[in-house]
N, C-alpha and C positions, 0 to 999 in steps of 0.2 A: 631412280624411282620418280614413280611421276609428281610427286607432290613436294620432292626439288627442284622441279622444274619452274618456270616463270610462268608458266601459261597460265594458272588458274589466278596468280595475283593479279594478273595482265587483264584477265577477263573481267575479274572483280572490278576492279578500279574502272572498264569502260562501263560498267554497270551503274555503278556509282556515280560516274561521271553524267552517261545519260538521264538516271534518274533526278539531278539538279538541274536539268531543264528544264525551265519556268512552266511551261505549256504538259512538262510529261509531270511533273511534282503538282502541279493542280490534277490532273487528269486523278494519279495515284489518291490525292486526300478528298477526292469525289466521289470516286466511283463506290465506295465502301458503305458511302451515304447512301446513296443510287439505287444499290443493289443488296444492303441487309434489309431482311423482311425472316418472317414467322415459319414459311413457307406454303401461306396461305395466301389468296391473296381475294379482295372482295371489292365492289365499286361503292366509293361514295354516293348515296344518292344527296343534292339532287342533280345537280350539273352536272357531274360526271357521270350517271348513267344515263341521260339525257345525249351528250357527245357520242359516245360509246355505242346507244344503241341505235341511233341516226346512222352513225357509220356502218354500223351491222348491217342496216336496211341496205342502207347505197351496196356495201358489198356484195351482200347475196341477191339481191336485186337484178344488179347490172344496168339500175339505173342511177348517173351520179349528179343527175341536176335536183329532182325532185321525188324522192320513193315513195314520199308519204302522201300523195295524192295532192294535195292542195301547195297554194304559193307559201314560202317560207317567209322567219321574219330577221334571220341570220344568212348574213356568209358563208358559201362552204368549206373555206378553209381548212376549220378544223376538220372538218367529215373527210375531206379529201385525204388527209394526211393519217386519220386513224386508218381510216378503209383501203389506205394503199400499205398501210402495216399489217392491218388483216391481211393484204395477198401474199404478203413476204412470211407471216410467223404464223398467220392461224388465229382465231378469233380467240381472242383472252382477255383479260383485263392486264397482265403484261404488256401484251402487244399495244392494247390502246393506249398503252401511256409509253412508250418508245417515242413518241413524237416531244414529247414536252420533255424527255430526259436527256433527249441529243441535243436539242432544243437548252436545255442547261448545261450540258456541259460548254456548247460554243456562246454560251452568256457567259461562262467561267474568263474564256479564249479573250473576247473580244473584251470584256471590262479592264481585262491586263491589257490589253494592248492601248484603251482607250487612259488608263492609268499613268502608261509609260509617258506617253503623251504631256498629259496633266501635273504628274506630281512628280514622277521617276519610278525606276522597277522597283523599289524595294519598296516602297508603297503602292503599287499598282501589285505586286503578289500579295501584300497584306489583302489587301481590300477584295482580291478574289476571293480569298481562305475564307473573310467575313461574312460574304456575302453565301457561300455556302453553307456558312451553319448559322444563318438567318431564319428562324422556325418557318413561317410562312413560303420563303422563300421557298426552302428545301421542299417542305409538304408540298406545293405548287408543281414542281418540276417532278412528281412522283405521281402526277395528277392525271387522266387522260380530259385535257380540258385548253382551251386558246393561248390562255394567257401568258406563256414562258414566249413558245412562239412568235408572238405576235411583240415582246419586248428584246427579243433577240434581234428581229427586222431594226425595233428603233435604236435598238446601241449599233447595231451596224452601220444606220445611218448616220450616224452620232460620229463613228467613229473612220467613215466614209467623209464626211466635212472634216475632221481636222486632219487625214491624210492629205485632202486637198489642197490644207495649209504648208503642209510639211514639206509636202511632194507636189508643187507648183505645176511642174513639168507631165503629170498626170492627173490637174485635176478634172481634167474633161474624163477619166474613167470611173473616178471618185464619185463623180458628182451625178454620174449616171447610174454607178452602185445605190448611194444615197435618195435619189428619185425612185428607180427600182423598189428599196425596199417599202418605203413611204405606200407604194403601189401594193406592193404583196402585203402591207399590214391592212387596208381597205378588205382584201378578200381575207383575209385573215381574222379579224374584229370589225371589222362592217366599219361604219362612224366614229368608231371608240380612236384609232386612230390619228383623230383631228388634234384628239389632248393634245398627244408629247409634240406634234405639226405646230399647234400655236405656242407650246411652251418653248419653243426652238427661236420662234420671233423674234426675242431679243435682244439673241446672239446673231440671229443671220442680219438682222435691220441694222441693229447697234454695231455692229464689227463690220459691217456691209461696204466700209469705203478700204477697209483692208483684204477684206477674201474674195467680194466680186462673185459669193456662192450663186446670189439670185437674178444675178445676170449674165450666169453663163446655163446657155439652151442645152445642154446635156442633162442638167435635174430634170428640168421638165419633159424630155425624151425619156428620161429611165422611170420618173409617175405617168405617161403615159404606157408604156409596156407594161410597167409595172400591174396596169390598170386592165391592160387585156383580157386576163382570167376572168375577171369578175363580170366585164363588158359581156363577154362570151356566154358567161349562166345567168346572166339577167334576160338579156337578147334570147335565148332558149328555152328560160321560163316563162319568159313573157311572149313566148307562141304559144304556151300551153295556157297561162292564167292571164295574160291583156294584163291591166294598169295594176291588177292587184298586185303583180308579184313588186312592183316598185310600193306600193303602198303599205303590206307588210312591211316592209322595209324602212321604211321612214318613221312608220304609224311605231315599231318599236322603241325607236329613240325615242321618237317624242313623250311616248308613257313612261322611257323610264327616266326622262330630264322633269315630269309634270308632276309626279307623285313621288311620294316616300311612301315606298310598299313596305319596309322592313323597319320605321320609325324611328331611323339612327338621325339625331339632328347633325347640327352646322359643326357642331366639333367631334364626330365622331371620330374624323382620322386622327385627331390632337390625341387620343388617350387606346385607340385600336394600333396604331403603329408604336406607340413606343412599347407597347403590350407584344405585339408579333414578333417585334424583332428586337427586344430584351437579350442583355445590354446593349448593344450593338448602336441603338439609336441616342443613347446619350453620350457614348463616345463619339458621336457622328454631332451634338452640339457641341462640343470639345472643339472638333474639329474646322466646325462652321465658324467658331471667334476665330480659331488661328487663319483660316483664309480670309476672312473678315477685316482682321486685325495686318495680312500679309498677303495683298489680292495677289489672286492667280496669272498676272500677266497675261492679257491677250484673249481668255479662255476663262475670267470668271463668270459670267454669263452663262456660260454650259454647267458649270458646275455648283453653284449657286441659283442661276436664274430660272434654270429647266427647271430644276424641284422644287423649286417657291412657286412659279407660276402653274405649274402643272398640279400641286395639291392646293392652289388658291382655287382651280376650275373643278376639281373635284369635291370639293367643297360646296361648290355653289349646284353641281350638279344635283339634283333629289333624291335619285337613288343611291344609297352610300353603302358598300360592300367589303369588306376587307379585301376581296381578290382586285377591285378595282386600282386599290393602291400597291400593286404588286411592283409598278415603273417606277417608282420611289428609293425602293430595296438596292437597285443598284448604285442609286447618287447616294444612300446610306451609309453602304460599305464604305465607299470611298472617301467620306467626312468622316467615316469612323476609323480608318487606317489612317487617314492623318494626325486626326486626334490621338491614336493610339502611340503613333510613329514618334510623336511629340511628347505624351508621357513617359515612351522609353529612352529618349536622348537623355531628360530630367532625371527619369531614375537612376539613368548611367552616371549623371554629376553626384549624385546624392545629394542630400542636404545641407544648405547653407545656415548658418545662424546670423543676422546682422551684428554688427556691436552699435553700441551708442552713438558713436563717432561719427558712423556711417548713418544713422537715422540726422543726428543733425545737420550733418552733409548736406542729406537730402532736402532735407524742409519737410518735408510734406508725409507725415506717420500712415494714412490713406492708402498712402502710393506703395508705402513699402510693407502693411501690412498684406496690400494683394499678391505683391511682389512675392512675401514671403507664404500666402496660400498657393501661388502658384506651384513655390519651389514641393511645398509638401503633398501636394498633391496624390502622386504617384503612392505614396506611405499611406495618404488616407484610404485611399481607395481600395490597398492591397485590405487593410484592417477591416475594411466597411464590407465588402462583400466577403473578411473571413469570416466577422460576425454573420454574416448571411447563411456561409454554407455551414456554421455551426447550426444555425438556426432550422435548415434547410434537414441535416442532419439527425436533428431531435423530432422533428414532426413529421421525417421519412421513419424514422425506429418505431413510432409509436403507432403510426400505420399501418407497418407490417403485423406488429402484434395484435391488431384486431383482425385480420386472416381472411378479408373480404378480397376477391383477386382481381377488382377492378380497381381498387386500392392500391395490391399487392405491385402492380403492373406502375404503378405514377408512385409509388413511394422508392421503389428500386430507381428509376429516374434522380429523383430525388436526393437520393443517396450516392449515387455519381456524380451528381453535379455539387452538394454539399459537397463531397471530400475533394474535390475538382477544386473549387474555390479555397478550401481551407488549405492549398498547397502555398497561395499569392502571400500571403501576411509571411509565410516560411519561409519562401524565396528572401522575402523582404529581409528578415530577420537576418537568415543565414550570411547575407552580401555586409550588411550594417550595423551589423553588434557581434558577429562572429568571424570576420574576416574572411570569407569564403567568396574572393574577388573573380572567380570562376563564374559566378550564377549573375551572369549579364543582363543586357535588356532583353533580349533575344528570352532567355530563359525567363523572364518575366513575363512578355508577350505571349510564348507558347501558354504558361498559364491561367490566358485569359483564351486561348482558341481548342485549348484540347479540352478541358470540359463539356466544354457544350458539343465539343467534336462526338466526343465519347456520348454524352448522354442522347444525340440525336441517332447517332448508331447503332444504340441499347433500344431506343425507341423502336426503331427500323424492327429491330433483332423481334420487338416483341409483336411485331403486327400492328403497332399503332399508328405507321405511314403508309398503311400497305391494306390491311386489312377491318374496313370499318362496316362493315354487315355481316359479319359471318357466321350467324342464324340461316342468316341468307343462303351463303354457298353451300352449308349442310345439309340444308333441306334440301337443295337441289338432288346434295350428292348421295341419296340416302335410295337402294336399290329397288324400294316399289314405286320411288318418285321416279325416279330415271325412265325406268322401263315403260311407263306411261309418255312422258315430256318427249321420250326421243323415238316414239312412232305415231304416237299422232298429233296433229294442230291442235293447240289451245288457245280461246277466243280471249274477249278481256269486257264482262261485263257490267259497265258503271266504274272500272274502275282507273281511278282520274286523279289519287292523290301522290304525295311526292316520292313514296317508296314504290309506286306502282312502276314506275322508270329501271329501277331494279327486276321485278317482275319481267320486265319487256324484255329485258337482255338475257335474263338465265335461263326464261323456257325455251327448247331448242327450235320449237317449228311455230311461232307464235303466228293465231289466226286474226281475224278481225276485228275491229270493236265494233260492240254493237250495246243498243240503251235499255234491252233488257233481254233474257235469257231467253225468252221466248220467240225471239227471231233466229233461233237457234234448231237444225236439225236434232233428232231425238239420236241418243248415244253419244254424242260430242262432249268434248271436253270444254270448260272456262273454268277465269278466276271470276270470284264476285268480291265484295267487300264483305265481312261478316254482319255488320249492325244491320247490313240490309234482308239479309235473306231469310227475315220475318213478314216481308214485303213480298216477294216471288211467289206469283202463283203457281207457275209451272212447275212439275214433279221433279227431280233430282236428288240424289246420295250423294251425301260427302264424302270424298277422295283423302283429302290434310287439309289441317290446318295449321298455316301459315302467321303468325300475328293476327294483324288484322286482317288477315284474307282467307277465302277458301277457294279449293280446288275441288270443283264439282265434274258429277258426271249427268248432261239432263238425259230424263228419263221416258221412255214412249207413253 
């Protein structure tokens, strides 16, 4: 009989075996994130229908320097990479965010390997798992928009210089990798690139009589390549538009290092990051005394000094954004799987109690009062966020039962990560007052990564990473709107505010803009804004309305 046979245990087991492959067991606790959604899916305005619909143009176009008629004030990077997803899958808002999702998974890739490096595997896997169910993080990497991209280039670099270290004998390949990406993050985020360039400083300057990175001519060969692309679409735009296309260009930084358009002050990221990336970012202070207190040999500079210096120049910079502090999130994880690594060794000792003996011993009651918050640590913590997800729990039930379903939707959330948390204090219990020496660190650990695992997957499940206009897509998809949108052009008049970027990408044949409806032939279709078309002289019937817009048809 076959199921005497050894075959199917045989298979089992290389299954099993494959799937504890560091690279394949990240991929599996990713992808889950990645890819639940509603089964709807809608674009963020306003950035992402901004990326999204640029790329549209370049694609149906066929022109990929400039479709919008005038000099730009961006890189094409991103555009290049939606709109070569457009040729592969087809215009969607799936498709345009395939770039930033590959884009995190090999952020997943490269942080363990830059981990292994730094700390060892078993904290270079934590700190992947972490960094994954980093809120902002995740929402980012589900985004069609630069910023995954463009921090993948910089850990590769990252992780390109400490090969160099490892692997002597190759670092003229490294170091050309490392140039390289330095190069592709220029077309990639325009200037923005310079950050993590100067936050690197301290480590290439300070360690400079040991790696020899800034004197050997291969970086500089692979930022010159690197550099090609972008040479290539300035040089091409600038036959078309002369100085301006370099003047957009510059003229943007300079607006957004000169004003605060969004009026976050000088501490914005002090109380925006530990808010995004909850808890994650105070076990990542945990972790910053234990390096602190136990420097990283050779390498604290990279893992300390990047993230101080790099959120000291964000700081200083004017425009302050949460997506800008997204290069952060990965030196996060990484303070925070140590810290984490460090509370599970502790919890594995259990608890000590001093006796008298030993305080006199010591002298110093200070020393061994920390001594002894240290040891309990792990016990308060587990209590401190059960009260939480007790907490968490009562004001998720009471939610529910007011039956509002925008509620409904963040109280279920709620209610996963509540009973998520209230498992930590269990664990605790079970190992230390009931003898259940079975429920290790390990089982303590999962209980800080599977809730928020789950609860970001739940989110996924409900559309809330996935789907954030979807008034939006309805209306599109509602059959006398269709049947209009997808035979004839629809112009765009006066309209200029931030959901209009939505607009741009759902009509399917979008026409012109133009500053009022009357430079419009008669029977054509536009949007207008509604406040305005008390103002419109010219004759036209309304079509829908949209929120704040309508869909007219002018009239002879």
């Amino acid at each position: 009989m076959l199921y005497k046979t050894r075959v199917f245990p045989s298979v089992w087991r290389q299954i099993s075996l494959f799937a504890r492959l560091p690279h394949i067991s990240l991929l599996i606790w990713l992808l889950p994130l990645l890819l639940c959604n509603s089964g709807q899916d809608s674009l963020m305005a306003h950035d992402e229908g901004y990326y999204a619909g640029r790329a549209r143009q370049m694609f149906e176009s066929g022109d990929w320097i400039a479709p919008w008629g005038n000099a730009h004030h961006k890189t094409p990077g991103p555009y290049w990479l939606i709109a070569s997803s457009y040729q592969l899958f087809g215009v969607s808002e799936f498709s345009a965010r395939i770039p930033s999702a590959l884009a995190g998974i090999f952020c997943l890739f490269t942080i363990y390997e830059i981990g292994k490096i730094l700390l060892g595997k078993k904290v270079a896997w934590l700190a992947a798992t972490i960094l994954s169910v980093e809120f902002l993080w995740l929402q980012s990497c589900r985004l069609a928009a630069p910023d995954i991209p463009m921090i993948l280039l910089v850990l590769l670099a990252i992780l390109s210089f400490l090969k160099a270290e490892v692997h002597p004998q190759y670092s003229y390949y490294w170091l050309f990798i490392a140039g390289l990406s330095f190069g592709l993050g220029f077309l990639m985020r325009s200037f923005m690139i310079f950050l993590p360039m100067i936050a690197l400083l301290p480590y290439l300057i300070g360690e400079h009589r040991r790696h020899h990175h800034l004197a050997n001519p291969m970086l500089y060969l692979g930022l010159a390549v690197g550099l090609i692309p972008t040479l290539a679409w300035l040089w091409l735009s600038w036959s078309r538009y002369g100085y301006e296309s370099l003047n957009r260009l510059l003229g943007f930084v300079v607006e957004l290092g000169s004003e605060d358009r969004n009026h976050n002050g000088a501490l914005f990221y002090f109380w925006n990051i530990p808010l995004k990336s909850f808890p994650w970012f105070f076990f990542s202070l945990i972790g910053l005394a234990v390096v602190l207190h136990r420097p990283i040999s050779r390498y604290q500079l990279i893992l300390v000094g990047v993230p101080l210096v790099w959120l000291t120049e964000l700081s200083i910079f004017s425009t302050r954004l949460s997506h800008y502090a997204l290069g952060l999130y990965p030196f996060i994880a990484l303070l925070a799987a140590l810290g984490l690594d460090w509370l599970g060794k502790i919890y594995q000792r259990g608890i000590t109690h001093p006796t008298t003996s030993h305080l006199k011993n010591k002298g110093n009651i200070l020393l061994s009062f920390i001594r002894q918050t240290k040891e309990n640590l792990p016990r308060n913590l587990s209590y401190a966020f059960g009260v939480l997800g007790i907490v968490l729990l009562l004001v998720s039930t009471f939610a529910l039962i007011s039956g509002d379903f925008d509620i409904d939707q963040q109280a279920t959330l709620g209610l996963i990560l509540g009973l998520g948390w209230l498992i930590l204090p269990l664990v605790w219990l079970g190992r230390y007052h009931f003898g259940k020496k079975f429920l290790t660190d390990n089982y303590w650990i999962a209980c800080w990564l599977l809730p928020c695992w789950l609860t970001l997957a739940m989110a996924g499940s409900l559309g809330l990473l996935s789907d954030y206009n979807p008034a939006f897509k309805a209306f599109f998809q509602q059959p006398a709107i269709a049947s209009i949108l997808q035979t004839y052009p629809v112009s765009f008049a006066q309209v200029e505010d931030k959901n209009s970027v939505l607009l741009n990408f759902y009509t399917p044949i979008p026409g012109p803009r133009v500053n009022a409806i009357s430079q419009l032939p008669a029977l054509s279709y536009t949007w207008i804004s509604a406040p305005q078309n008390q103002q419109l002289s010219t004759s036209y019937r309304v079509i829908a309305t949209l929120q704040e817009y309508q869909l007219i048809q002018v009239l002879p």
